[in-house]
PDB file of N, CA, C and O in Angstrom:
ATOM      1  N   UNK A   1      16.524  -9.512 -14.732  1.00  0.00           N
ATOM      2  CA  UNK A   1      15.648  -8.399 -14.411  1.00  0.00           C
ATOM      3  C   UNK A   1      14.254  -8.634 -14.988  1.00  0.00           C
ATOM      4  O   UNK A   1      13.210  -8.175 -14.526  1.00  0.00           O
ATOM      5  N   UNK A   2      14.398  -9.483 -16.160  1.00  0.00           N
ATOM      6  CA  UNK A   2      12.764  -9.839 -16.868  1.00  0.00           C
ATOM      7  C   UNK A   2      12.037 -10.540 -16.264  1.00  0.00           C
ATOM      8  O   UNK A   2      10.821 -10.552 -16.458  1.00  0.00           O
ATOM      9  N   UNK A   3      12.633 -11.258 -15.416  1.00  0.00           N
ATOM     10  CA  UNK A   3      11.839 -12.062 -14.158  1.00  0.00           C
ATOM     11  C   UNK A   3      11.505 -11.518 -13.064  1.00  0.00           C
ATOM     12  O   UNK A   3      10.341 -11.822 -12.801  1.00  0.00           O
ATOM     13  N   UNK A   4      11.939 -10.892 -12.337  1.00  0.00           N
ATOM     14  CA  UNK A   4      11.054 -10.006 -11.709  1.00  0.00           C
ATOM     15  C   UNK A   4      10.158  -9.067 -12.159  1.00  0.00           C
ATOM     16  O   UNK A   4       9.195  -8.905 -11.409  1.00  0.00           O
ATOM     17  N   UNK A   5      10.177  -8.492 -13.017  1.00  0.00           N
ATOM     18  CA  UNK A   5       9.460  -7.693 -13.746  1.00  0.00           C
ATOM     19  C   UNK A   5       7.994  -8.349 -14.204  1.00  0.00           C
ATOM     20  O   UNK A   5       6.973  -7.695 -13.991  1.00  0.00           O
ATOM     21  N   UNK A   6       7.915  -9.800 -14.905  1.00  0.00           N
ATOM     22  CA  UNK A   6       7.383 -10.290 -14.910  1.00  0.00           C
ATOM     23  C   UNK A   6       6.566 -11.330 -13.803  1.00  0.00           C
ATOM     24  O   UNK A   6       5.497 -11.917 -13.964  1.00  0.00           O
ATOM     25  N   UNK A   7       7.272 -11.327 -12.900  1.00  0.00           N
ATOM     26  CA  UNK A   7       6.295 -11.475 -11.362  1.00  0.00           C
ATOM     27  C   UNK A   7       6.076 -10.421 -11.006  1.00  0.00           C
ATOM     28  O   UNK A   7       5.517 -10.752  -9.961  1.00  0.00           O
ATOM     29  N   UNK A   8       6.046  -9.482 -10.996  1.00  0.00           N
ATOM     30  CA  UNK A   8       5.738  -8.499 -10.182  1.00  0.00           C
ATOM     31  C   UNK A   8       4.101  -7.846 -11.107  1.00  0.00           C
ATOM     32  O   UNK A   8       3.167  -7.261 -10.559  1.00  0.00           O
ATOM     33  N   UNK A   9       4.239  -8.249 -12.794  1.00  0.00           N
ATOM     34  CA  UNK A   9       3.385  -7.985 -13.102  1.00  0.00           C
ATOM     35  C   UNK A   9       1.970  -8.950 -13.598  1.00  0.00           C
ATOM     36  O   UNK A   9       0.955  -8.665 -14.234  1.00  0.00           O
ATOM     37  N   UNK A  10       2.564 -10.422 -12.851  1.00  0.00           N
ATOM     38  CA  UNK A  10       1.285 -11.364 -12.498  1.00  0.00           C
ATOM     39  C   UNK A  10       0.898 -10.935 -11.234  1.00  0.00           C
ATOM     40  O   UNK A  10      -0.220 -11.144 -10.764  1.00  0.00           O
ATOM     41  N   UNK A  11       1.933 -10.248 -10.586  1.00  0.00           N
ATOM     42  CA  UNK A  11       1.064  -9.965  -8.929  1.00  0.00           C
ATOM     43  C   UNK A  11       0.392  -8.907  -8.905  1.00  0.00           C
ATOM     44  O   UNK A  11       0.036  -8.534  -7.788  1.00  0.00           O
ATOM     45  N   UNK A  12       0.036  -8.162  -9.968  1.00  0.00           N
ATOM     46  CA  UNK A  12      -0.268  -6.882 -10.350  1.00  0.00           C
ATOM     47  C   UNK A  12       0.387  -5.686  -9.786  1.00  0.00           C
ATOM     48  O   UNK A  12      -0.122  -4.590  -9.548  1.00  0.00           O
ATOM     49  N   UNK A  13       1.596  -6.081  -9.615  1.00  0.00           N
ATOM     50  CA  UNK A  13       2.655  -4.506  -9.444  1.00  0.00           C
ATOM     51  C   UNK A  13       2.637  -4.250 -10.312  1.00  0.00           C
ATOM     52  O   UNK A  13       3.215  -4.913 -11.173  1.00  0.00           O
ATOM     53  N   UNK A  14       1.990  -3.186 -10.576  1.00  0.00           N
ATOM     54  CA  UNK A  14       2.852  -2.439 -11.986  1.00  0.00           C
ATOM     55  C   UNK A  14       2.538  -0.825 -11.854  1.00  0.00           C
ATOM     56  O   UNK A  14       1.814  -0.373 -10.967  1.00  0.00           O
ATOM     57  N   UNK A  15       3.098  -0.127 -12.726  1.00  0.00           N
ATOM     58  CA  UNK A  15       3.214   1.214 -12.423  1.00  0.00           C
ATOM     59  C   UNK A  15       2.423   1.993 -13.523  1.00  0.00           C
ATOM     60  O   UNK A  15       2.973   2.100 -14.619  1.00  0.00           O
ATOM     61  N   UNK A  16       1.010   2.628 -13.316  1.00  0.00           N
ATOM     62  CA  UNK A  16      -0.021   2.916 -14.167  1.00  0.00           C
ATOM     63  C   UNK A  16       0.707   3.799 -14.974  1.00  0.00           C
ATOM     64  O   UNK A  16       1.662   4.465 -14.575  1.00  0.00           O
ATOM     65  N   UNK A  17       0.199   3.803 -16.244  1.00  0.00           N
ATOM     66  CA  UNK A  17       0.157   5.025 -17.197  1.00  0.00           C
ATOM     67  C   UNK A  17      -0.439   6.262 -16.688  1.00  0.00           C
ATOM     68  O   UNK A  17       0.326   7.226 -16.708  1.00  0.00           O
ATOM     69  N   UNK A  18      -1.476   6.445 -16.291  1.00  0.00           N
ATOM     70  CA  UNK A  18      -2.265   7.337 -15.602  1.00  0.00           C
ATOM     71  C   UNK A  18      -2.257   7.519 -14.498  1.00  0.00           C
ATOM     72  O   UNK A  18      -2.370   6.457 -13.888  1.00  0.00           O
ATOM     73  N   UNK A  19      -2.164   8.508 -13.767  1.00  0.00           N
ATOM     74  CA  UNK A  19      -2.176   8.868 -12.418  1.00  0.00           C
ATOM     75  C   UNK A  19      -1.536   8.845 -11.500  1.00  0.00           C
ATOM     76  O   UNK A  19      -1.772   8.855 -10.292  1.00  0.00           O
ATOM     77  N   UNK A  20      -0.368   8.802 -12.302  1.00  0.00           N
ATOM     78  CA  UNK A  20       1.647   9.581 -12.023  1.00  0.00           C
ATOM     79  C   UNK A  20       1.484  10.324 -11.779  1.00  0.00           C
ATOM     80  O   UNK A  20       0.479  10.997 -12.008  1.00  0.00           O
ATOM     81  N   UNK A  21       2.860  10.707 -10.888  1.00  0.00           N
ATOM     82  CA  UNK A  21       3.168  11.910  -9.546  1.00  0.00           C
ATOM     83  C   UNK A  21       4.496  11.769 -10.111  1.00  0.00           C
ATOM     84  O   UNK A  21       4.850  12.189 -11.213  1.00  0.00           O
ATOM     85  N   UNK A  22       5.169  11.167  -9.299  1.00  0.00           N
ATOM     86  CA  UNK A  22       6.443  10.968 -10.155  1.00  0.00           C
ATOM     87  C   UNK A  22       6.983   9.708 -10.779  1.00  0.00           C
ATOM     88  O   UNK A  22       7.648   9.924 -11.792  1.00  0.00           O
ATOM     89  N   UNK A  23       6.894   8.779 -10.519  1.00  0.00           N
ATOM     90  CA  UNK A  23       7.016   6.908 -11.075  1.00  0.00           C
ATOM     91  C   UNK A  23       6.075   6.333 -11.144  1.00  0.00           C
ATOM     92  O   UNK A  23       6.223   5.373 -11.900  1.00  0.00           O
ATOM     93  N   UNK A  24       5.135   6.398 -10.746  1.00  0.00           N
ATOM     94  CA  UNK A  24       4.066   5.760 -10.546  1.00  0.00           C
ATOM     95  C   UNK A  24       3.909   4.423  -9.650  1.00  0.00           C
ATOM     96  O   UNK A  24       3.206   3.445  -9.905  1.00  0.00           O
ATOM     97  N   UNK A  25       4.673   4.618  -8.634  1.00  0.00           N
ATOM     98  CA  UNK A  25       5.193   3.580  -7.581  1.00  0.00           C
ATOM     99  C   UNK A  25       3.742   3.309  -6.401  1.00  0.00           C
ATOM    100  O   UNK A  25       3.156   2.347  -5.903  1.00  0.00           O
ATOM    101  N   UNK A  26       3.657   4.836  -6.372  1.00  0.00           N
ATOM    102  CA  UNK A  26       2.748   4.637  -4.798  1.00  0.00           C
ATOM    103  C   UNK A  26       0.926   4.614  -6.042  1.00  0.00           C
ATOM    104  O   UNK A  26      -0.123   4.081  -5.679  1.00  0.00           O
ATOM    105  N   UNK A  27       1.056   5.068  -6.892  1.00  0.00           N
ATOM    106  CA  UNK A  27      -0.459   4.398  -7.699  1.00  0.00           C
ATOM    107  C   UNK A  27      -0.243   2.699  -7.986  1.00  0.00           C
ATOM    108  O   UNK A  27      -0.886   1.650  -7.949  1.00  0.00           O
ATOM    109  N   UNK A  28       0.772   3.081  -8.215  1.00  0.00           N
ATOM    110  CA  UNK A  28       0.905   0.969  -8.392  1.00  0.00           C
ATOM    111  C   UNK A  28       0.313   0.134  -7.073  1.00  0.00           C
ATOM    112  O   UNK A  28      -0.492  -0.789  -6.948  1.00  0.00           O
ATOM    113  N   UNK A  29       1.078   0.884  -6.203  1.00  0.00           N
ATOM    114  CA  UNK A  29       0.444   0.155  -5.083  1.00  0.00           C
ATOM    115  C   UNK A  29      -0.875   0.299  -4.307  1.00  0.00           C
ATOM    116  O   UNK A  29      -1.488  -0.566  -3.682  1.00  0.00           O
ATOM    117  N   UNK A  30      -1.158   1.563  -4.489  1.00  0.00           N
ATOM    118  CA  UNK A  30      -2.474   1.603  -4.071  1.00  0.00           C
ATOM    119  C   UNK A  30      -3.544   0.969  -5.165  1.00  0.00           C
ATOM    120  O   UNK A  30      -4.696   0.883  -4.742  1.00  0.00           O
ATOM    121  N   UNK A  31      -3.280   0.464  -6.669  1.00  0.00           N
ATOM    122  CA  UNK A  31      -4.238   0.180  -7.308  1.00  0.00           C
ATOM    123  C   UNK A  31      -4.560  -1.392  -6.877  1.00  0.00           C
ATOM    124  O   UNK A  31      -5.645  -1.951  -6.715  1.00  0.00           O
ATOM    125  N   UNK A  32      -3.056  -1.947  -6.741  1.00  0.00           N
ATOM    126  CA  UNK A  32      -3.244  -3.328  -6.497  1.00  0.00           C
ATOM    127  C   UNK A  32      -3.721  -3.861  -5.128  1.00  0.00           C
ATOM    128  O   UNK A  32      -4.090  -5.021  -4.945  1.00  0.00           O
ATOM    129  N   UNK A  33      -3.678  -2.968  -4.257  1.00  0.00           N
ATOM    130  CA  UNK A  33      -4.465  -3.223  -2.892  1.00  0.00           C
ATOM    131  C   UNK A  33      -5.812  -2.110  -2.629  1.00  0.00           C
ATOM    132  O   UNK A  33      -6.146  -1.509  -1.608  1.00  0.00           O
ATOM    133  N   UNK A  34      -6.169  -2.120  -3.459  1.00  0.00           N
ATOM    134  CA  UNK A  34      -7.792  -1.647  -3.766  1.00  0.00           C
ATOM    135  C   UNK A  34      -7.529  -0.441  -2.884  1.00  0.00           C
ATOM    136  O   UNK A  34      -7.979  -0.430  -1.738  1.00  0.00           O
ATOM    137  N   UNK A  35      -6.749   0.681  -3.411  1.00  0.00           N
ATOM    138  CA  UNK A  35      -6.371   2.059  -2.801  1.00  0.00           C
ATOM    139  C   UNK A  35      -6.470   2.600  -3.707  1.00  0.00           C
ATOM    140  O   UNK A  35      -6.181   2.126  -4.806  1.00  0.00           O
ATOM    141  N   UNK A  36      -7.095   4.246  -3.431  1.00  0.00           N
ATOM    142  CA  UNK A  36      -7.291   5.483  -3.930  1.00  0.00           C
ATOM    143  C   UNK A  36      -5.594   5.766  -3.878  1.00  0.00           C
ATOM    144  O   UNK A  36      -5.041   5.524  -2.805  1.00  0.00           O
ATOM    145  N   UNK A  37      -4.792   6.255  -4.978  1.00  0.00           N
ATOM    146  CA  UNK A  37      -3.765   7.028  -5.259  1.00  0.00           C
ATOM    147  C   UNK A  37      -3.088   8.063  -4.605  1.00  0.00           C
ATOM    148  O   UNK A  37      -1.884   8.277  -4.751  1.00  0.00           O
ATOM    149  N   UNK A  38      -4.002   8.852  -3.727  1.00  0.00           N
ATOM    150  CA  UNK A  38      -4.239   9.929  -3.058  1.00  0.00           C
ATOM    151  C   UNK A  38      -3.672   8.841  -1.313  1.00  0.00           C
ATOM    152  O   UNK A  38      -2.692   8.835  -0.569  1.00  0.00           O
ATOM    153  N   UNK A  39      -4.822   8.190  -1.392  1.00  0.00           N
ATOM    154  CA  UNK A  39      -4.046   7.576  -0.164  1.00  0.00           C
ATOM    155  C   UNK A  39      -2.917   6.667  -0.173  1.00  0.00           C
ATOM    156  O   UNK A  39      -2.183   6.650   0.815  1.00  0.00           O
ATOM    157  N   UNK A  40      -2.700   5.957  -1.099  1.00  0.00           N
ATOM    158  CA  UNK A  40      -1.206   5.314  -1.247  1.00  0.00           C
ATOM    159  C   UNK A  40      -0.025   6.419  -0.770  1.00  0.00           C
ATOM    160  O   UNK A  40       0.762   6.051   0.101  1.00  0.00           O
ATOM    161  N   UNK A  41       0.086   7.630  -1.281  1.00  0.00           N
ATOM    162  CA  UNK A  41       0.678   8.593  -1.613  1.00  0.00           C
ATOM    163  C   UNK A  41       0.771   9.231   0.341  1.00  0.00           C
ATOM    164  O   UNK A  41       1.811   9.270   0.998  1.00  0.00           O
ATOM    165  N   UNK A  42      -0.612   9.639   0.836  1.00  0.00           N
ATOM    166  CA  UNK A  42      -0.745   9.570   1.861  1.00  0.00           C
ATOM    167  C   UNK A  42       0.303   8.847   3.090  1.00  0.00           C
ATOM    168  O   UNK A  42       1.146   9.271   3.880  1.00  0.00           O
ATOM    169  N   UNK A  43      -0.258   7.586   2.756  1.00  0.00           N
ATOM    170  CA  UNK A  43       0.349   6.424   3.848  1.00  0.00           C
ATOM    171  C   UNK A  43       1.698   6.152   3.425  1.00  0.00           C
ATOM    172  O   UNK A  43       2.495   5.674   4.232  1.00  0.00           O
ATOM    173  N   UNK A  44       2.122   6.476   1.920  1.00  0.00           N
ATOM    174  CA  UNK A  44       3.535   6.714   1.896  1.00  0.00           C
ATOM    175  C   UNK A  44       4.202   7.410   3.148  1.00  0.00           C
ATOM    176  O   UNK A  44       4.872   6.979   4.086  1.00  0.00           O
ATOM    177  N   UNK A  45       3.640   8.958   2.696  1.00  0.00           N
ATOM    178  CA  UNK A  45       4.561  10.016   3.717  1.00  0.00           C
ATOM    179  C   UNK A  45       4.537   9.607   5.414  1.00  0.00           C
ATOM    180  O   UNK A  45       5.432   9.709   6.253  1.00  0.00           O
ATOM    181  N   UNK A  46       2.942   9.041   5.550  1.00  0.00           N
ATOM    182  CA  UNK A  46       2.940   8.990   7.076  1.00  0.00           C
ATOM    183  C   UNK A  46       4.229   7.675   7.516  1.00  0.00           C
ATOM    184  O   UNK A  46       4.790   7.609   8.610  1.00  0.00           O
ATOM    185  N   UNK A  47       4.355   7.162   6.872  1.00  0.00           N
ATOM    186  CA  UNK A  47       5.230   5.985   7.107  1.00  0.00           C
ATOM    187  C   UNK A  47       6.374   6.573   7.858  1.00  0.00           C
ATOM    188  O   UNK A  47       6.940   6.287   8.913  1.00  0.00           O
ATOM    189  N   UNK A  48       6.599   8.001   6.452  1.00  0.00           N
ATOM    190  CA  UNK A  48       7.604   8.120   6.196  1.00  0.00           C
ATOM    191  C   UNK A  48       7.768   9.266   7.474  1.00  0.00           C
ATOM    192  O   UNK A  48       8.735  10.028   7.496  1.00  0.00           O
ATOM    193  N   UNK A  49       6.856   9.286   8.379  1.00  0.00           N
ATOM    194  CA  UNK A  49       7.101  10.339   9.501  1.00  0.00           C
ATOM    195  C   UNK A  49       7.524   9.336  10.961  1.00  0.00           C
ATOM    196  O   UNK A  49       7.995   9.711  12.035  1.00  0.00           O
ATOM    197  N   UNK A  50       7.149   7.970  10.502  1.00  0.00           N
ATOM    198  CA  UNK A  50       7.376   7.092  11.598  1.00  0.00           C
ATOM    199  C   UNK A  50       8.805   6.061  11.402  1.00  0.00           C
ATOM    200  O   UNK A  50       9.387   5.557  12.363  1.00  0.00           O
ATOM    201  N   UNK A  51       9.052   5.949  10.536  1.00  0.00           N
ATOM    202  CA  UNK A  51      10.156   5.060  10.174  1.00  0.00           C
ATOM    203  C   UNK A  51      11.239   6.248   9.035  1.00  0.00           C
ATOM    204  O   UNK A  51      11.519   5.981   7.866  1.00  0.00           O
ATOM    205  N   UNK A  52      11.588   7.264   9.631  1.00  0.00           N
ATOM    206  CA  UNK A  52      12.358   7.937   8.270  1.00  0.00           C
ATOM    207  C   UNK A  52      13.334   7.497   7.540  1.00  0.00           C
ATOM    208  O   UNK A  52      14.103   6.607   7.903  1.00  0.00           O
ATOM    209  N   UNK A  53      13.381   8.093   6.441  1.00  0.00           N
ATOM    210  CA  UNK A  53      14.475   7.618   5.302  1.00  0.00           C
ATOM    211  C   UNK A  53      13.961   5.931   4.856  1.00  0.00           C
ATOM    212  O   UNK A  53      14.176   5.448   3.745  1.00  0.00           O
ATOM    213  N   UNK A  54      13.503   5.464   5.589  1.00  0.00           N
ATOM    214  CA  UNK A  54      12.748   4.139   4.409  1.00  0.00           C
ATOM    215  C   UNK A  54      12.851   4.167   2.903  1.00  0.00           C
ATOM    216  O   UNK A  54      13.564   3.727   2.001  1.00  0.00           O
ATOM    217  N   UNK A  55      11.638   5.001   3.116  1.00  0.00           N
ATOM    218  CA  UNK A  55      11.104   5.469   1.709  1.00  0.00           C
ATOM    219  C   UNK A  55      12.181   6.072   0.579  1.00  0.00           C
ATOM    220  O   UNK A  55      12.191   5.944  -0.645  1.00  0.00           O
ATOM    221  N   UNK A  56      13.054   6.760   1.457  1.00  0.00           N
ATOM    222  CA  UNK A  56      13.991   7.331   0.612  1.00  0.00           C
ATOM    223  C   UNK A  56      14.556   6.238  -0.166  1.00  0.00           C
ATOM    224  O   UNK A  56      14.735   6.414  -1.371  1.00  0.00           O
ATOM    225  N   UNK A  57      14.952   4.788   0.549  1.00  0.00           N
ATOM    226  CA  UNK A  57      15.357   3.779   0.069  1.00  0.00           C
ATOM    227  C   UNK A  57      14.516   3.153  -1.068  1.00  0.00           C
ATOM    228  O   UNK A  57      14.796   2.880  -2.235  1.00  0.00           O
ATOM    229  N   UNK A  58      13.025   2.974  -0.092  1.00  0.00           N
ATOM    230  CA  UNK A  58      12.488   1.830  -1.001  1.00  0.00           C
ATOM    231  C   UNK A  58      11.598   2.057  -2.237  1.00  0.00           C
ATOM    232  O   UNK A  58      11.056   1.177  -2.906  1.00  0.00           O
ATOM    233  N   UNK A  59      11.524   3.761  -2.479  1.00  0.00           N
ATOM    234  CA  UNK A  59      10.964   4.240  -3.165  1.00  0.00           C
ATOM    235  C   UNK A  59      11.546   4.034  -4.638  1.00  0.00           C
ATOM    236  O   UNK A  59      10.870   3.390  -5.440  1.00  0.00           O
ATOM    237  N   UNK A  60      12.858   4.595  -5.040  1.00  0.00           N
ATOM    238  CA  UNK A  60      13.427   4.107  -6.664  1.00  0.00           C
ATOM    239  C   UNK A  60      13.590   2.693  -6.577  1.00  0.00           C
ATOM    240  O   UNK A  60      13.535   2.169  -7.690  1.00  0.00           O
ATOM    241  N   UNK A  61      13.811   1.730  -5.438  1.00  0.00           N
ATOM    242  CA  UNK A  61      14.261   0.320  -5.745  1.00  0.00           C
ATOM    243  C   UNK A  61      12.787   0.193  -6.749  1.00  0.00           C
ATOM    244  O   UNK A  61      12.877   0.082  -7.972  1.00  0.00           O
ATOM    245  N   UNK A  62      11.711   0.223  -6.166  1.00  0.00           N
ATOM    246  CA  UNK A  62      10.405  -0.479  -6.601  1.00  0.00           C
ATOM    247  C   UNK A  62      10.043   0.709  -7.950  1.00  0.00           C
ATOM    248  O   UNK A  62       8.914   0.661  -8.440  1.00  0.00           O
ATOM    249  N   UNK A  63      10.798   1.476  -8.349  1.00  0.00           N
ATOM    250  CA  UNK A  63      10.667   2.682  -9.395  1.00  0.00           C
ATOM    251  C   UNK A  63      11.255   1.544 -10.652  1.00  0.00           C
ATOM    252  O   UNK A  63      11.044   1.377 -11.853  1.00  0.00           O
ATOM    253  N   UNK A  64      12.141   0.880  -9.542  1.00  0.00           N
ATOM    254  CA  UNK A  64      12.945   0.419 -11.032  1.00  0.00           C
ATOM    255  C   UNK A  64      12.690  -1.146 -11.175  1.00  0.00           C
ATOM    256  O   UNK A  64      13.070  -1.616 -12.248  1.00  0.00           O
ATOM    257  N   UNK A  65      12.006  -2.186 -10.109  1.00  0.00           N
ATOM    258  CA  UNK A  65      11.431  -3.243  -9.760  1.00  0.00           C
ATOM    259  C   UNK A  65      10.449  -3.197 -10.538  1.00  0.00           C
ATOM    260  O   UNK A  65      10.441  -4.031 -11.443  1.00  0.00           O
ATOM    261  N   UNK A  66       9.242  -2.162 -10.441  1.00  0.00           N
ATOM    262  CA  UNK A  66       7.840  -2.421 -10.546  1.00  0.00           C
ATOM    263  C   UNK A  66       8.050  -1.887 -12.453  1.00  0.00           C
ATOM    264  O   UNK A  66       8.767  -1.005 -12.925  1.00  0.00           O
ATOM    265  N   UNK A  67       7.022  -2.930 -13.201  1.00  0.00           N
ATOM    266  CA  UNK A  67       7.269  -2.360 -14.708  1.00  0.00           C
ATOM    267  C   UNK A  67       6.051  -1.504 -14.766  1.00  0.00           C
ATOM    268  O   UNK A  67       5.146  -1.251 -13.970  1.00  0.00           O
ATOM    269  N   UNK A  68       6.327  -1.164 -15.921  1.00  0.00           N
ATOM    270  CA  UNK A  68       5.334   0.163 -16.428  1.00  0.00           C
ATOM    271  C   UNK A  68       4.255  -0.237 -16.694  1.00  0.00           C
ATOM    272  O   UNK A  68       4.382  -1.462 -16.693  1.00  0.00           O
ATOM    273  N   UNK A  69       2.897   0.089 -17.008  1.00  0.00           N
ATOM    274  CA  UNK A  69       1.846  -0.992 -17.552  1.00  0.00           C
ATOM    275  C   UNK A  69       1.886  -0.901 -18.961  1.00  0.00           C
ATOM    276  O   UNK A  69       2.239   0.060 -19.646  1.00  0.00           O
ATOM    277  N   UNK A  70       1.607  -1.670 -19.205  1.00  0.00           N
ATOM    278  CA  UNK A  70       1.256  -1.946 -20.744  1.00  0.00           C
ATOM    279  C   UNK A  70       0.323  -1.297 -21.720  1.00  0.00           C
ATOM    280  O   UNK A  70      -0.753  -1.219 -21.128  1.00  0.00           O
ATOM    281  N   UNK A  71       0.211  -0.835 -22.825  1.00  0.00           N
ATOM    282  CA  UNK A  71      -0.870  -0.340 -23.000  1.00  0.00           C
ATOM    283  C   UNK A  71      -0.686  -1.238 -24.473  1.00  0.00           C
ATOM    284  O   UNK A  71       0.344  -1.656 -25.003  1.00  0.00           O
ATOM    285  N   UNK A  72      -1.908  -1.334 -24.836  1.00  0.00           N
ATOM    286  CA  UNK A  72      -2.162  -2.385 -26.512  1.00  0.00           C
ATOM    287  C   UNK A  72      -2.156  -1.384 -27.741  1.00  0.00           C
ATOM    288  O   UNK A  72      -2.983  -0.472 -27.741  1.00  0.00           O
ATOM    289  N   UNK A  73      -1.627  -1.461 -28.357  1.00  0.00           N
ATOM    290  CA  UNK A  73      -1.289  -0.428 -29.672  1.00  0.00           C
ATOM    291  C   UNK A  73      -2.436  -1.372 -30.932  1.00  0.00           C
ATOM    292  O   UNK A  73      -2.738  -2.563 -31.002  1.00  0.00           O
ATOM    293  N   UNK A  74      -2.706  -0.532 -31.522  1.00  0.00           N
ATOM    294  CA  UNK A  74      -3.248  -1.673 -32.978  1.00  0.00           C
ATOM    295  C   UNK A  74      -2.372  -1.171 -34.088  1.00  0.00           C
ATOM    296  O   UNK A  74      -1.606  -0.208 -34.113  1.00  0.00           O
ATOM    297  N   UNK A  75      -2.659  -2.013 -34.948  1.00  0.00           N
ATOM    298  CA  UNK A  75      -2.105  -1.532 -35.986  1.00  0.00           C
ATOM    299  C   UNK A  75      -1.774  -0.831 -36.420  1.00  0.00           C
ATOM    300  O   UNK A  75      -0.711  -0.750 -37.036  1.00  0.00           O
ATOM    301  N   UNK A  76      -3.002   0.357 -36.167  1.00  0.00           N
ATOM    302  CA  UNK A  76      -2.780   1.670 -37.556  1.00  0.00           C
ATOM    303  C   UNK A  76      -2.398   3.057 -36.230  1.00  0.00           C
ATOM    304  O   UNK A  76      -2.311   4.260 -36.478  1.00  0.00           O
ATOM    305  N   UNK A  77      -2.237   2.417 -34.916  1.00  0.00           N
ATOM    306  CA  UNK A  77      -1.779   3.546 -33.984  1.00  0.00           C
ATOM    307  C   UNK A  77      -0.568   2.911 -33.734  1.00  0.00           C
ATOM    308  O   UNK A  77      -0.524   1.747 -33.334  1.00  0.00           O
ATOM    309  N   UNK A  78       0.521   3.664 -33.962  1.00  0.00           N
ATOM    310  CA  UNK A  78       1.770   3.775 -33.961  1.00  0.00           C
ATOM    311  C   UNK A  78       1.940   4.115 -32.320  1.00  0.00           C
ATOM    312  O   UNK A  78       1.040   4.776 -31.801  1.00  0.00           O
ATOM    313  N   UNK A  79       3.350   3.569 -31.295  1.00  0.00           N
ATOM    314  CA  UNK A  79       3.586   4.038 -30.081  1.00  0.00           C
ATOM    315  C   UNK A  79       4.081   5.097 -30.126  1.00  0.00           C
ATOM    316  O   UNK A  79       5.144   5.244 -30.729  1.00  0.00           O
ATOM    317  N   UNK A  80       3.647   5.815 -29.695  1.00  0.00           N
ATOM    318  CA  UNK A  80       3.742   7.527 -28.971  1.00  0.00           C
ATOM    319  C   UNK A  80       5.360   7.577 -28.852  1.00  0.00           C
ATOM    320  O   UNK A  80       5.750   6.686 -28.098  1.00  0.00           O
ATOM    321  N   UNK A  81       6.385   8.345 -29.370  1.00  0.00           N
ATOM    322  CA  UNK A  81       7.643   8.243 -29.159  1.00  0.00           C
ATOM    323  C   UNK A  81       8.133   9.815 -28.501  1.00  0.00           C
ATOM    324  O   UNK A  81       7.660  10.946 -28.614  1.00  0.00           O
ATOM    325  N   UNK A  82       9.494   9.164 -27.661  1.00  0.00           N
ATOM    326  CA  UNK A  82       9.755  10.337 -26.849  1.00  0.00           C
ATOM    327  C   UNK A  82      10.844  11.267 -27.251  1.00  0.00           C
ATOM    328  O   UNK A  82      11.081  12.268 -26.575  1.00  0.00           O
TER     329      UNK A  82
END
């Protein structure tokens, strides 16, 4: 699973910290193909009016495919725990 994860995040899939809806699947993809969030999200649904249930599919595969982004901690900032 660390290998895909790790191609997916030289290809710049990855799933932003910021500007989650719910996974951050359709910002992932609209960031890496030079898309506004709003329209990723968009051209999601319209897809999803022409080809139905797709999305239903391919939406958690790439929830759980695409990794989270990274964010750099320093030293004296501890990671945010849940």
């Amino acid at each position: 699973m660390n290998a895909v994860h790790d191609t997916m995040a030289r290809q710049g899939l990855v799933r932003p910290r910021d500007g989650r809806m719910v996974g951050g699947v359709c910002a992932g993809l609209g960031r890496r193909f030079g898309l506004d969030p709003w329209i990723a999200r968009l051209l999601f649904v319209l897809i999803l009016f022409v080809i139905p249930g797709s999305q239903i599919l391919v939406y958690p595969i790439l929830w759980v495919l695409m990794p989270s982004e990274q964010t750099e901690f320093s030293a004296t900032t501890p990671p945010a725990t849940w």
